[in-house]
C-alpha positions in Angstrom: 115.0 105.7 112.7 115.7 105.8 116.5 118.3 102.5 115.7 119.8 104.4 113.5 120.7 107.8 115.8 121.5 105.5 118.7 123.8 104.1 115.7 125.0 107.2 114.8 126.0 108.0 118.8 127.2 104.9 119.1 129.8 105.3 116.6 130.6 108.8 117.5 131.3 107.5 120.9 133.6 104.6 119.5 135.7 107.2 117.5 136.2 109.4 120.5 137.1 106.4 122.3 139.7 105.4 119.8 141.0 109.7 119.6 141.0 109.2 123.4 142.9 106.2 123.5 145.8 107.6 121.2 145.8 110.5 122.7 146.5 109.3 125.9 148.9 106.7 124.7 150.8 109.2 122.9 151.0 111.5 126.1 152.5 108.3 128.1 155.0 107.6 125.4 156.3 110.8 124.9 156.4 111.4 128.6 158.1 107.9 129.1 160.8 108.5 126.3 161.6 112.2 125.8 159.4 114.2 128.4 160.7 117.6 126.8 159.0 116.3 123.3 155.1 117.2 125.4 156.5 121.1 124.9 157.5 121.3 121.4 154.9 123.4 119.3 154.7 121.3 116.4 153.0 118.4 118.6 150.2 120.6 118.9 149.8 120.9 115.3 150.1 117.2 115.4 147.2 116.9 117.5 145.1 118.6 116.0 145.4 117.4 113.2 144.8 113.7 114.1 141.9 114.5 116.3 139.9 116.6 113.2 140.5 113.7 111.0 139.3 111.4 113.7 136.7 114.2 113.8 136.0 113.9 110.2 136.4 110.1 109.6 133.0 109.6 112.6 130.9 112.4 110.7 131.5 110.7 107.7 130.8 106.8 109.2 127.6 108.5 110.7 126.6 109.5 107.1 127.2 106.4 105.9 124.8 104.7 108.5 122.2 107.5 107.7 122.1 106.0 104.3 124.2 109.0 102.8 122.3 111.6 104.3 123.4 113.5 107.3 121.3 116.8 108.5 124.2 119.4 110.1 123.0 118.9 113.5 123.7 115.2 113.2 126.8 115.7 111.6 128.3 118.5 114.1 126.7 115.7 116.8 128.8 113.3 115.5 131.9 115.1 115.4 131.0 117.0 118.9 130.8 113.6 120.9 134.1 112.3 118.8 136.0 115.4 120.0 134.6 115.9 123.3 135.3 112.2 124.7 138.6 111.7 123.4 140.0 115.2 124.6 138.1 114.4 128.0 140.3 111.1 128.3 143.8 112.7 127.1 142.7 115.3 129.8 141.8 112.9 132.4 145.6 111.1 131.9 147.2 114.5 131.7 145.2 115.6 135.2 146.7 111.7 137.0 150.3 111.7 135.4 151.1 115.0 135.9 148.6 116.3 139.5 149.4 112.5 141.0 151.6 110.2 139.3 154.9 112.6 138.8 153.9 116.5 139.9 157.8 116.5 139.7 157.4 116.2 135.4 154.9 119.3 135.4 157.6 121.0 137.4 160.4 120.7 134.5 157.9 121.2 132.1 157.0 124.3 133.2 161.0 125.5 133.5 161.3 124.3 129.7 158.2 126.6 128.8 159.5 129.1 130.3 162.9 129.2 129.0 161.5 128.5 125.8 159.0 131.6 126.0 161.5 134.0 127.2 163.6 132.7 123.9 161.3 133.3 121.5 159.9 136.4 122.9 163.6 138.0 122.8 164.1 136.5 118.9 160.8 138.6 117.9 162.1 141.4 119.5 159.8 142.1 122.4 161.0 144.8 125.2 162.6 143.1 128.3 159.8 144.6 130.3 157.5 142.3 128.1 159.2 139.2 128.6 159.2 140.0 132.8 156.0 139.9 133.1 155.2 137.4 130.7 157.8 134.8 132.9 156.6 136.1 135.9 152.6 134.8 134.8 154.1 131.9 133.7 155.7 131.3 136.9 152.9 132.0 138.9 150.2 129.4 137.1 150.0 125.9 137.4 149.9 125.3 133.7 149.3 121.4 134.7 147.2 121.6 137.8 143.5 120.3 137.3 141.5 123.7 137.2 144.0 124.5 134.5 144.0 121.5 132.7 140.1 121.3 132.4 139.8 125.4 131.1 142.0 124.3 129.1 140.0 121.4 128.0 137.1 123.8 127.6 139.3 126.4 125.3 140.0 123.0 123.3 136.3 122.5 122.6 135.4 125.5 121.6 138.2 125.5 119.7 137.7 122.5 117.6 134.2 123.2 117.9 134.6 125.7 115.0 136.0 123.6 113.1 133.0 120.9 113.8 130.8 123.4 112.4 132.6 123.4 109.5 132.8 120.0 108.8 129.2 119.8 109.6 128.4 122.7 106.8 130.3 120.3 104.1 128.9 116.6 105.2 125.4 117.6 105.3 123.4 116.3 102.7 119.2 116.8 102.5 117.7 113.8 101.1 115.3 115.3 98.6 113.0 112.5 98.5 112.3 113.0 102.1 108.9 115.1 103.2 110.1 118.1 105.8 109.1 117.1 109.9 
């Protein structure tokens, strides 16, 4: 049994890994080819979605090694790890490229975000006072500065965390043949 949850981390661990990996690939190439893409919303939607399948795909590969059976704790394990690591890498490469390799790119980044802010702030509407003092936070924070980037990272986990649970709730499965521990 203790091969088989050493299996089941190991596997959770290879997924986040591979989540990791493509996350941090895709940060270089958009940042390499179009660096205003790394602000556009529906990346984020992109993103997500990839990592909860990733997410999904390890819960379900750790079932699979359990013999078809997964308890939620495993499962949410599973998925936890999966997330965890390969948002911890994407992190780790956002932290270096943007706090070492080009602090220039977080600069124009952060113009774009705000220009784009202020514009979608005035299409819904929102009093000019609003918008200030929304620009003016902007302004002031270091949206890609390491303390930012790893709250960030921790909104992230609670974030998909949620979701985890979720997924845990569906995959789990009691094998009835089993006597309770």
């Amino acid at each position: 049994m203790d091969t088989e949850k050493a299996s089941v981390k190991k596997t959770a661990i290879n997924y986040g890994l591979v989540l990791g990996g493509f996350l941090a690939l895709l940060t270089v190439v958009l940042y390499a080819v179009s660096l205003e893409s790394l602000t556009k919303w529906w990346l984020g939607i992109v993103i997500f979605l990839i990592a909860l399948a990733v997410g999904i795909v390890s819960v379900a590969k750790s079932k699979s090694i359990l013999g078809g059976f997964i308890s939620f704790k495993q499962a949410f394990t599973s998925y936890f790890i999966t997330i965890a690591l390969g948002l911890f890498i994407s992190v780790i490469v956002g932290i270096l490229l943007f706090n070492f390799v080009d602090p220039e790119a977080a600069e124009v980044l952060k113009e774009q975000i705000v220009v784009m802010t202020e514009s979608m702030m005035e299409r819904f509407g929102a009093p000019q006072e609003e918008i200030d003092k929304a620009i003016t936070k902007l302004e002031e924070e270091d949206s890609f500065g390491i303390g930012k980037q790893l709250q960030n990272y921790v909104f992230q986990l609670i974030f998909y965390s949620i979701f985890g649970l979720l997924v845990a709730l569906i995959m789990k499965r009691k094998d009835k043949n089993q006597l309770p521990s």
